[in-house]
C-alpha positions as CSV (number, residue, x, y, z in Angstrom):
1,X,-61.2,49.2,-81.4
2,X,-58.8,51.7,-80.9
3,X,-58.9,54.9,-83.6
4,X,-54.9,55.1,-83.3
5,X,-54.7,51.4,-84.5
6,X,-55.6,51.4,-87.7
7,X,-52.7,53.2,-89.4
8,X,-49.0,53.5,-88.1
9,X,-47.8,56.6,-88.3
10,X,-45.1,59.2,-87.3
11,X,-45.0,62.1,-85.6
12,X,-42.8,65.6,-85.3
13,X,-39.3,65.5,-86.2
14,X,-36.0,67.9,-87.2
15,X,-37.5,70.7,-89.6
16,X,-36.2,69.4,-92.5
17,X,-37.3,71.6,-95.9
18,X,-35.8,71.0,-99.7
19,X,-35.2,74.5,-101.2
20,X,-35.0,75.1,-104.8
21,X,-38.7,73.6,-105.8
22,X,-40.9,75.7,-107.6
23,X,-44.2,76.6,-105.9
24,X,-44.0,73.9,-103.4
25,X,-47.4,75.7,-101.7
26,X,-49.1,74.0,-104.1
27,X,-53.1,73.4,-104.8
28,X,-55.1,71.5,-102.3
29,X,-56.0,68.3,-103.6
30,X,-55.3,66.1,-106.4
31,X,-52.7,66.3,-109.0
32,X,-51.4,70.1,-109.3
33,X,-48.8,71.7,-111.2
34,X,-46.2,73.7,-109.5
35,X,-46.4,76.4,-111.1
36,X,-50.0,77.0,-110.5
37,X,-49.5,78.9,-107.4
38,X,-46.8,81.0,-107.1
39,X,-44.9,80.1,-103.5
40,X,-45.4,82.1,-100.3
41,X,-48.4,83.5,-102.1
42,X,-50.9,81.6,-99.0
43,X,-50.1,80.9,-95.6
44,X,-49.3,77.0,-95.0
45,X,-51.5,76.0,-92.4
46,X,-49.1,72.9,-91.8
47,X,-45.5,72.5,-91.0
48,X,-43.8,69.4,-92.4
49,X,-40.9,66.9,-91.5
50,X,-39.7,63.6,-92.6
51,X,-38.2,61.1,-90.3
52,X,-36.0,57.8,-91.6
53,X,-36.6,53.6,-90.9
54,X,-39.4,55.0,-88.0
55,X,-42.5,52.4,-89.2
56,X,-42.3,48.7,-89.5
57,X,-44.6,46.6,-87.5
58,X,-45.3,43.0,-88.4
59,X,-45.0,39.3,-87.3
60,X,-42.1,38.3,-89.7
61,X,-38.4,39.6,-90.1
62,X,-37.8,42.2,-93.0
63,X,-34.4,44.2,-94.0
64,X,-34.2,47.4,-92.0
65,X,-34.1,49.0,-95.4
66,X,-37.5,48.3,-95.8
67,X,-38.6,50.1,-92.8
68,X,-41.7,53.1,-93.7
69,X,-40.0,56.4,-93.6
70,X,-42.2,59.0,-91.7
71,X,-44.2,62.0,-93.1
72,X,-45.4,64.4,-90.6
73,X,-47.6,67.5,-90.7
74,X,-48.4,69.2,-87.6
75,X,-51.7,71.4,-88.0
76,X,-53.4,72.9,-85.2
77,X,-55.7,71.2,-82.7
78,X,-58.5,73.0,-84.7
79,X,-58.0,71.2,-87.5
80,X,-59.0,67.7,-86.0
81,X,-61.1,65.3,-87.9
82,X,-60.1,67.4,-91.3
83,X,-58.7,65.3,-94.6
84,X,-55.0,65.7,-95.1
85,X,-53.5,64.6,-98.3
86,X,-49.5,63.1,-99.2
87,X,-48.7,64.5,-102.6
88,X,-45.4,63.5,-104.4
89,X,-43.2,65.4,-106.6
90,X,-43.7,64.0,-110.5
91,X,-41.2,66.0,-112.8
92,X,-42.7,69.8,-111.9
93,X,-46.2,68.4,-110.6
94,X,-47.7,67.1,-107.5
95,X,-49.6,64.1,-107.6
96,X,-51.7,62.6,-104.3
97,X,-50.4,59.0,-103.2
98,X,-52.0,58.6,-99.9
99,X,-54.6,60.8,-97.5
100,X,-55.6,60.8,-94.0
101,X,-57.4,62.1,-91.1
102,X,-55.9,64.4,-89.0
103,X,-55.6,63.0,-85.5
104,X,-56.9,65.1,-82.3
105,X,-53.6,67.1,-81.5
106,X,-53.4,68.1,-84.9
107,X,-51.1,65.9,-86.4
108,X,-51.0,63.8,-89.7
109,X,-49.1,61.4,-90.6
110,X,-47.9,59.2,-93.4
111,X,-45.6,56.0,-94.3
112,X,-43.4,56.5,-97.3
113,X,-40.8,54.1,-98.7
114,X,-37.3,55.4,-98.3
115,X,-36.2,55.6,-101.8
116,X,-33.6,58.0,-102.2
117,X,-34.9,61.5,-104.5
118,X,-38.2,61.9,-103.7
119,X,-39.7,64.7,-102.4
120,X,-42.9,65.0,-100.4
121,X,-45.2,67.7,-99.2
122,X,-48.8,67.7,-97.0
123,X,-52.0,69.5,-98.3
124,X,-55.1,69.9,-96.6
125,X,-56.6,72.6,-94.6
126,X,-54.7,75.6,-96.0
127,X,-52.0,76.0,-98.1
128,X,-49.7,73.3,-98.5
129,X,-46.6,72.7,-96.7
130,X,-43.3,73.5,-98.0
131,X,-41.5,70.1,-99.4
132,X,-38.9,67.6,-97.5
133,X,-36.9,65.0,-99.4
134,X,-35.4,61.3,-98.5
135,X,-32.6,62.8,-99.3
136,X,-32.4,64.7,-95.6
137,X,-31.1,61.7,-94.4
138,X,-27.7,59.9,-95.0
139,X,-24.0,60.2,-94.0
140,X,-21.4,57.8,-94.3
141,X,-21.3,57.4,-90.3
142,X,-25.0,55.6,-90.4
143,X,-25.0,51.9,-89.0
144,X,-27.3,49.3,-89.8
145,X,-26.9,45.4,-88.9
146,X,-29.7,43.0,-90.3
147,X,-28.2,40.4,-87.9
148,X,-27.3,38.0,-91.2
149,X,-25.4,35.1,-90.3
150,X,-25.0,32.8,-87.4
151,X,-23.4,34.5,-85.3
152,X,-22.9,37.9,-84.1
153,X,-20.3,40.5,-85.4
154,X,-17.8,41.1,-83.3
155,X,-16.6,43.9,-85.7
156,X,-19.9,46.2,-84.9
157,X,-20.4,45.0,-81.5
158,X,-18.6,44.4,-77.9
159,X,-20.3,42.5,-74.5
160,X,-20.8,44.5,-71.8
161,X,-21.0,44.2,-68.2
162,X,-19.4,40.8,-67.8
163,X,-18.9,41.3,-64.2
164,X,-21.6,40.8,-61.5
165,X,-22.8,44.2,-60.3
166,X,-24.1,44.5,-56.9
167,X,-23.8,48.9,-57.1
168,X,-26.1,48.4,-60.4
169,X,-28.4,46.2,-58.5
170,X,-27.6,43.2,-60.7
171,X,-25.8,40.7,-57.9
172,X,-27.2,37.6,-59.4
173,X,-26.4,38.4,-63.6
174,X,-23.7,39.6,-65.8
175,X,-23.3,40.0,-69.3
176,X,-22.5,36.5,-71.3
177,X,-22.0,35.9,-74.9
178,X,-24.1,32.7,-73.8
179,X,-26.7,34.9,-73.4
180,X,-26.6,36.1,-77.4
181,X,-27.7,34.1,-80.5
182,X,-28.0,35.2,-84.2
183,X,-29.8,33.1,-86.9
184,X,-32.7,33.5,-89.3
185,X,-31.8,37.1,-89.3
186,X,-32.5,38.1,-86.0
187,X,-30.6,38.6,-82.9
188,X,-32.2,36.8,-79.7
189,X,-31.1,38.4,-76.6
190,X,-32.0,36.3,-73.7
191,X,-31.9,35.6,-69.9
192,X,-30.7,32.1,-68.7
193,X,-29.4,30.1,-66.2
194,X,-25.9,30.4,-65.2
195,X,-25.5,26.5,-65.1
196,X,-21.8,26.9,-64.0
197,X,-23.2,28.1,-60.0
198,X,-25.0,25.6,-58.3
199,X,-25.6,28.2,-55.6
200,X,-28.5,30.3,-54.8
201,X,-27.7,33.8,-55.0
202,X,-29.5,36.2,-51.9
203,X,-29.5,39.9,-53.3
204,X,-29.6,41.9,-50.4
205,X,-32.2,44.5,-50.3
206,X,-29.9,48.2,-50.7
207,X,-31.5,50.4,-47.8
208,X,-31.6,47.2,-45.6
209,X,-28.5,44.9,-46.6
210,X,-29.6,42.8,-43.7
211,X,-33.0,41.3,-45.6
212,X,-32.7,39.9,-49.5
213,X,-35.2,40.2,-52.2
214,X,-35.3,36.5,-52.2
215,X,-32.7,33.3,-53.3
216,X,-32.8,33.0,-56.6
217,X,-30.6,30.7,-59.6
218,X,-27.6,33.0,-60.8
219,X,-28.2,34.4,-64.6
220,X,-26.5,35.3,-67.6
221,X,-27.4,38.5,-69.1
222,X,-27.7,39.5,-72.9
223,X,-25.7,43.0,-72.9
224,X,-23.8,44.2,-76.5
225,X,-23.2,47.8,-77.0
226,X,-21.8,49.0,-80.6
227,X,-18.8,50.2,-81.7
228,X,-20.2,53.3,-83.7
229,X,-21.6,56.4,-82.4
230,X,-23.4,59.1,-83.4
231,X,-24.1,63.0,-83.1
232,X,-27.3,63.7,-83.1
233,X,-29.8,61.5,-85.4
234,X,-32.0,59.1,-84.9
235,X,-31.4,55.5,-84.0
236,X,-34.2,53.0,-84.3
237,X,-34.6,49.3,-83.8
238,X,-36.8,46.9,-84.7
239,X,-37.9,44.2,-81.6
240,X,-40.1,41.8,-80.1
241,X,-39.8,42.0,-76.6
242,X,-40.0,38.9,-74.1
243,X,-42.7,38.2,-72.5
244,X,-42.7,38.2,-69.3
245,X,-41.4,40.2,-65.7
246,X,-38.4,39.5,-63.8
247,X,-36.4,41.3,-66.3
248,X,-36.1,44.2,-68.6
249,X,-35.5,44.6,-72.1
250,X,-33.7,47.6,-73.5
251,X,-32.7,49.8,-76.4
252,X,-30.7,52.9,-75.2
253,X,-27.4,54.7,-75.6
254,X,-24.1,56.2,-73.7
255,X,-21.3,58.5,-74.1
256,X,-18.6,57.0,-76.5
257,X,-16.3,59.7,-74.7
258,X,-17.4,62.3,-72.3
259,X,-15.9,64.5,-69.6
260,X,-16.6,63.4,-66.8
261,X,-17.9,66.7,-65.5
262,X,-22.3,67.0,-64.6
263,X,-22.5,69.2,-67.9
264,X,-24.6,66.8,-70.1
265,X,-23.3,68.7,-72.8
266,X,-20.1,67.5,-72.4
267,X,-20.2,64.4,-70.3
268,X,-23.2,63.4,-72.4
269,X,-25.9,61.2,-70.9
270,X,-27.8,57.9,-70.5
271,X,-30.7,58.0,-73.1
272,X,-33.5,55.1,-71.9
273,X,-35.3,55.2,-75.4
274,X,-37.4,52.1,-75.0
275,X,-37.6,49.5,-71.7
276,X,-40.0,47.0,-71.6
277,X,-40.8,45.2,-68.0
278,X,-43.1,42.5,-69.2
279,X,-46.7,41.7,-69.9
280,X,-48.7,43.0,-66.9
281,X,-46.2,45.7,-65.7
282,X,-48.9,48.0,-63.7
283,X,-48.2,51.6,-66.1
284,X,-48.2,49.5,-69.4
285,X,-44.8,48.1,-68.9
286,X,-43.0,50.6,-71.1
287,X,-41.0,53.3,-70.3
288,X,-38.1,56.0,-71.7
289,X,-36.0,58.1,-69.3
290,X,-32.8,60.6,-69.7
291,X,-29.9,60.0,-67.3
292,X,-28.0,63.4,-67.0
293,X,-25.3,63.5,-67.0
294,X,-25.1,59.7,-67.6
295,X,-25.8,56.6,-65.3
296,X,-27.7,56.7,-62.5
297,X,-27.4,60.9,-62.8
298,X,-30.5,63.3,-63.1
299,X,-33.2,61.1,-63.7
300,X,-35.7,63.1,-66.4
301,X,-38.8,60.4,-67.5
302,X,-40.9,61.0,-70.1
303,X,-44.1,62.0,-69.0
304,X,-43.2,62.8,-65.6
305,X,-42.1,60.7,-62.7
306,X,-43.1,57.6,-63.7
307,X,-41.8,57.4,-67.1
308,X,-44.3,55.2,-68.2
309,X,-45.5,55.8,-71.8
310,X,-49.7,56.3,-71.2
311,X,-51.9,54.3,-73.1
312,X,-49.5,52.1,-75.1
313,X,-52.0,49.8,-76.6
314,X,-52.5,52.8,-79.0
315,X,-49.9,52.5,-80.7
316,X,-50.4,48.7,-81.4
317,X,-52.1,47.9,-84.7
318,X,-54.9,45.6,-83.9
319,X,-56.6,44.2,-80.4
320,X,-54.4,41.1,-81.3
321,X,-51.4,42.9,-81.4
322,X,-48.7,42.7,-78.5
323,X,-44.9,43.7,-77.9
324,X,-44.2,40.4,-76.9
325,X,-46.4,39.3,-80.2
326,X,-45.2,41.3,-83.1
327,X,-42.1,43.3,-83.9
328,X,-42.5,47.2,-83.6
329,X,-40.1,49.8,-84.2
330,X,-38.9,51.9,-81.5
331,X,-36.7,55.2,-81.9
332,X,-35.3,58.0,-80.6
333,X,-34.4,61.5,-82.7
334,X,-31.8,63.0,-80.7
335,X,-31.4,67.1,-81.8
336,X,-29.8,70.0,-79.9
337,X,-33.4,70.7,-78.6
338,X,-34.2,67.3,-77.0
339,X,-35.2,63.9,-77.7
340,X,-37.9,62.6,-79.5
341,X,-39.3,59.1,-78.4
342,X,-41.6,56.7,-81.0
343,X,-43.0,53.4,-81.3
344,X,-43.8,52.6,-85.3
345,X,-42.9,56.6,-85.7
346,X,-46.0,57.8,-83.5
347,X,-45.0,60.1,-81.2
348,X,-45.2,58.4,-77.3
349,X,-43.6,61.6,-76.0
350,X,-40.3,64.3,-75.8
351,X,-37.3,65.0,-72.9
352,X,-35.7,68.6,-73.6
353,X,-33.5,67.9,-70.6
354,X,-30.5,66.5,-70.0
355,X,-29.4,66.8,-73.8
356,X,-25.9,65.1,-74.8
357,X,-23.9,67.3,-77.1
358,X,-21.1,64.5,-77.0
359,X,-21.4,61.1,-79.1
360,X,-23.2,58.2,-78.0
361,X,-23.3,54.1,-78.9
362,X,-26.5,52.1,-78.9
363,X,-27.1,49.2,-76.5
364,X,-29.4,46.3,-76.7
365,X,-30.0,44.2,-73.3
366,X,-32.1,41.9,-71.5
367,X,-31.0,42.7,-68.2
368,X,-32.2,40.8,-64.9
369,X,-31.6,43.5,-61.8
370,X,-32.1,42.0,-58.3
371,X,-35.2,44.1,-57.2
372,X,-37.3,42.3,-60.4
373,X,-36.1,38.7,-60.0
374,X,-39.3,37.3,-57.9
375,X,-41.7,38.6,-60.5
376,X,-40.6,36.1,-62.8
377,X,-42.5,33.5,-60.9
378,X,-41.3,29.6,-61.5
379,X,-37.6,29.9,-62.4
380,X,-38.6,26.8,-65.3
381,X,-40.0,29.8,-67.0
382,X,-36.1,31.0,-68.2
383,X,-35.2,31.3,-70.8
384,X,-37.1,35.0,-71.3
385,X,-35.7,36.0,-74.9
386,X,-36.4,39.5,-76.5
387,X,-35.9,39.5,-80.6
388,X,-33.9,42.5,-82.5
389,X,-34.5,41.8,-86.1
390,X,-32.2,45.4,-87.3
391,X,-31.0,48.2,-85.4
392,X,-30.0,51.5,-87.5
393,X,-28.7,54.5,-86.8
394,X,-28.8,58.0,-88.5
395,X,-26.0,60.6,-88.1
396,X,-27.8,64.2,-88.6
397,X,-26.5,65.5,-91.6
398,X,-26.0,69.2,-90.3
399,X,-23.7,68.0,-86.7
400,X,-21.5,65.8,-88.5
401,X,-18.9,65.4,-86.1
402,X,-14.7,66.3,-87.0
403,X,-13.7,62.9,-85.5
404,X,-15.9,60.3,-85.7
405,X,-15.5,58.5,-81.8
406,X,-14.9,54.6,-81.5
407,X,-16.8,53.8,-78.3
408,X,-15.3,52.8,-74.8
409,X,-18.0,50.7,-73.6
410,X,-18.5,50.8,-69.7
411,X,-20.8,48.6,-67.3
């Protein structure tokens, strides 16, 4: 059994602290009163943050509002196998709700409901942290969609890519609203069969247009980007991927309006913040990756080259667990610093490259590109259908933008 698997947690976020509380370095343990300890008087041997909607694994749909909020505190790697305790602000005292190990790099973490007003801090090792608050998180520019309904909302979201694409490597699929169901509360993105082409398609190979990957049924593609953006924040969606290879399901995000210049800070970028390749996938099958300035730019992957996200059965929650099983909850924060990637608000890993200072849309797709098509195997196994059950986004509070952008969408 894996140790990482039998809590979900969350991991560094924005530095968010709630001035004003009295003695918020607090006692150690237990129930304290704030007034015991006068603040700054010890040296808190954790920093804290809070990050919103990050947790929310399981097998059945739920309302995005009652995704886990993250608490994090980031101790030392010294500090390893230590208790760590979650203490919640009752009138002026601090009372313990929930306590934990602290994990090998020296992070705790906790899942918290995200009830507006209530403040948190970490105790342990040390003093205790300074406080955050649920309350760090919530603009009128958020978006959420539960996917209620039967259909999808054409008023919060747009197809994409309805044109085959031979320069993206997608000759045989383009973006359908075939492709795109809603019911039960959750959107199902698939891959089918373009039954109007009784063709084969032959998807030449790029560096040698003379030989094809193979001759395949044409497809229609699952491809909706938003019509809300953010600055900075963090968007998260809940999904249970398909299956299987021979296409790749994504959550990412592009410029609503950029400058067309290389200067990610203005032209903004492609931000990859979960791709899933299908069950097998040598590397784990997951993957998050920065485009700078945006599509098909500077390539920056988490983790290196590859991009792969190591070990990813850690961040499942049992040995029966899989992404094509259960739904999990992947995210990006998005600050002036970087990017911050998680799966059920662990940490998988961070990109400080490449960082968009522009607005930018989310995406959901289940995209079939020419170079994967023969790793599906029998063509009887289409429909592959990946699940999005909500999809929310955060606006930072402090880079509130002047004008709120519409998006533009683009292939």
């Amino acid at each position: 059994m894996l140790s990482n698997r039998k809590k979900i947690a969350a991991v560094a976020s924005l530095s968010v602290a709630t001035a004003g509380l009295a003695a918020a370095l607090g006692a150690t343990s237990g129930a304290s009163s704030a007034a015991d300890i006068p603040a700054l008087q010890r040296r808190a041997a954790v920093t804290i943050s809070i990050v919103p909607g990050a947790i929310g694994p399981g097998s059945g749909t739920q309302n995005a509002a009652a995704a886990k909020w993250a608490v994090v505190g980031k101790y030392g790697a010294a500090k390893a196998g230590k208790k760590a305790v979650l203490q919640r602000l009752s009138g002026t005292t601090w009372k313990t709700v929930d306590k934990t190990e602290i994990g090998k790099n020296g992070e705790v973490v906790f899942g918290v409901p995200g009830t507006k007003g209530v403040s948190y801090r970490i105790d342990g090792p040390g003093a205790a942290s300074t406080a955050v608050t649920t309350d760090a998180w919530g603009t009128p520019l958020d978006f959420v969609d539960n996917f209620a309904g039967s259909r999808l909302n054409s008023a919060y979201w747009e197809q994409r890519g309805t044109e085959y694409q031979p320069e993206s490597r997608r000759t045989c699929a383009k973006g359908d609203p075939k492709a795109v169901k809603v019911g039960g509360g959750i959107a199902k993105l698939s891959v089918i069969v373009d039954k109007s082409r009784k063709t084969l398609c032959k998807p030449p190979k790029p560096n040698n247009p003379k030989k094809i990957f193979g001759k395949f049924k044409w497809r229609l593609n699952a491809n909706i980007g938003a019509k809300t953006s953010i600055t900075y924040g963090v968007t998260a969606a809940r999904i249970k991927f398909q299956p299987l290879q021979g296409q790749h399901a994504s959550l990412w995000m592009q410029p609503a309006a950029g400058d067309g210049s290389r200067n990610p800070v203005t032209a903004g970028t492609e931000i990859d913040i979960i791709e899933w390749f299908g069950k097998d996938t040598p590397g784990g099958g997951l993957t998050s990756f920065i485009y700078a300035p945006s599509y098909l730019g500077d390539k920056f992957a988490l983790g290196g080259n590859s991009g792969f996200i190591k070990n990813p059965e850690q961040y499942l929650t049992s040995e029966k667990d899989d992404w094509y099983k259960r739904y999990h909850v992947f995210s990006v924060e998005w600050n002036p610093q970087g990017y911050i990637f998680r799966i059920d608000g662990m940490e998988t890993g961070r990109i400080n490259k490449g960082v968009s200072a522009v607005a930018e849309y989310p995406i959901l797709s289940l995209l079939s590109s020419d170079y994967e098509l023969k790793k599906l195997g029998d063509e009887k196994n289409l429909p592959q259908t990946m699940s999005v059950d909500w999809i929310h986004t955060w606006q930072d509070p402090a880079h509130i933008p002047t004008t709120p952008v519409t998006p533009t969408p683009v292939p």
